[in-house]
C-alpha positions in Angstrom: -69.1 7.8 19.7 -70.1 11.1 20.9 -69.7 10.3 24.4 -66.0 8.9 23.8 -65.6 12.5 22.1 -66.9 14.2 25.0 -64.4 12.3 27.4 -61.0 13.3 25.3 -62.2 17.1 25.1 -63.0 17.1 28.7 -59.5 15.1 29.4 -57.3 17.7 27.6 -59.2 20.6 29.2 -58.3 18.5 32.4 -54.6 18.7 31.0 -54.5 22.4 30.3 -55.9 23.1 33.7 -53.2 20.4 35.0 -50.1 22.2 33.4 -51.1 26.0 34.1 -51.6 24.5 38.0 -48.1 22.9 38.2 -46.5 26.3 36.4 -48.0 29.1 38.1 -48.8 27.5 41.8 -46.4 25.9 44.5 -48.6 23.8 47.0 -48.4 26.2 49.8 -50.1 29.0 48.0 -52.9 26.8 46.4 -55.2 26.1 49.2 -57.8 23.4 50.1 -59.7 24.1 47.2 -56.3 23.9 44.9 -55.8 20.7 46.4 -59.5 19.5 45.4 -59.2 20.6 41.9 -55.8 19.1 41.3 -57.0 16.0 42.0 -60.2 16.0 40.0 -57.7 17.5 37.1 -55.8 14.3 37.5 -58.9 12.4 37.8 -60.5 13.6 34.6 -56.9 12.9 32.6 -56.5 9.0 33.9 -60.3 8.9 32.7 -59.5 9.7 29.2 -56.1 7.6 29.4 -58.1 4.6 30.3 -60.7 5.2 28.0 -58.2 5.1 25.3 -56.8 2.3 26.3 -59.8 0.5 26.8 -60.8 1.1 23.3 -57.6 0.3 21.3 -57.5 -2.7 23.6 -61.5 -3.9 22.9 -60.8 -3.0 19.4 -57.5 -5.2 19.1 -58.8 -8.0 21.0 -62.7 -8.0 20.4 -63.1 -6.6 17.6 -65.2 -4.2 19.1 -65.7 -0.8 17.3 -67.7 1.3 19.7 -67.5 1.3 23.4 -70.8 0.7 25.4 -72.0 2.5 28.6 -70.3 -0.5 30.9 -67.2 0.0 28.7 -67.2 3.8 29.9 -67.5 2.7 33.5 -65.0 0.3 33.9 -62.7 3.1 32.6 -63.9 5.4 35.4 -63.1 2.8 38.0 -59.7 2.0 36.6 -59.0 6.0 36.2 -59.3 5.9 40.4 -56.3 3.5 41.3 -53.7 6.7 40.5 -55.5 9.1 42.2 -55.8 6.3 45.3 -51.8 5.8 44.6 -51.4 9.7 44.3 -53.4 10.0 47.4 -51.1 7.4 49.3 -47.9 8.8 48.2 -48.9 12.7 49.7 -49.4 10.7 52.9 -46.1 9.1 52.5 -47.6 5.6 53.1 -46.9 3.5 50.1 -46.5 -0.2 51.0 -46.8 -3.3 49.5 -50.4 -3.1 52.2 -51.5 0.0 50.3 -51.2 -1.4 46.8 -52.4 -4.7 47.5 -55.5 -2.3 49.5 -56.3 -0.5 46.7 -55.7 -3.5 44.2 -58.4 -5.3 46.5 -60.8 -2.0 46.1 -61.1 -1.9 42.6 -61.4 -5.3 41.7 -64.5 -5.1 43.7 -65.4 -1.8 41.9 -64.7 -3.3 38.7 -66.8 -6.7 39.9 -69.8 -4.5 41.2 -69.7 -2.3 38.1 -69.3 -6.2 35.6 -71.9 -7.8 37.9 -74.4 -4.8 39.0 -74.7 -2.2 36.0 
């Protein structure tokens, strides 16, 4: 429990940093390293989305009260599809290739994580 805790605290920190970023900067003023920490902002939100998720979803269908370490990961892989969409889009190269790409990565993030771990 404490580490589910520790995810939504460092989520809506992620948030905070997310909202003063979009207010106060325009992209052509925020650099390389701007550019870095938006995305781990992003990164850090989706993880606490999916963690959510995850939980009321385990807890609906299984059950399932606590999330386990494996639970945890599985929310970190799913977390990286929007920032691999995000990522796509500031390229301008979102095709039905791309998604089916990046559909293709993390099911085999999600197998090696189910299978491995």
């Amino acid at each position: 429990m404490k580490q589910g805790r520790t995810i939504y605290f460092i989520s809506i920190i992620g948030l905070a940093a997310l909202i003063i970023m979009l207010n106060f900067f325009s992209p052509t003023e925020i650099g390389p390293f701007g550019v870095l920490l938006f995305f781990t902002t992003v990164y850090m939100v989706f993880v606490g989305i999916f963690t959510l998720l995850l939980q009321c979803f385990l807890r609906i269908a299984f059950k399932k009260r606590s999330l386990s370490g494996k639970d945890y990961l599985h929310a970190a892989v799913l977390a990286f599809g929007p920032i691999m969409l995000l990522m796509a889009r500031s390229f301008g190269a979102i095709t039905p290739w791309t998604i089916a790409l990046i559909a293709i990565f993390l099911f085999l993030a999600e197998f090696l994580v189910k299978k491995r771990i």
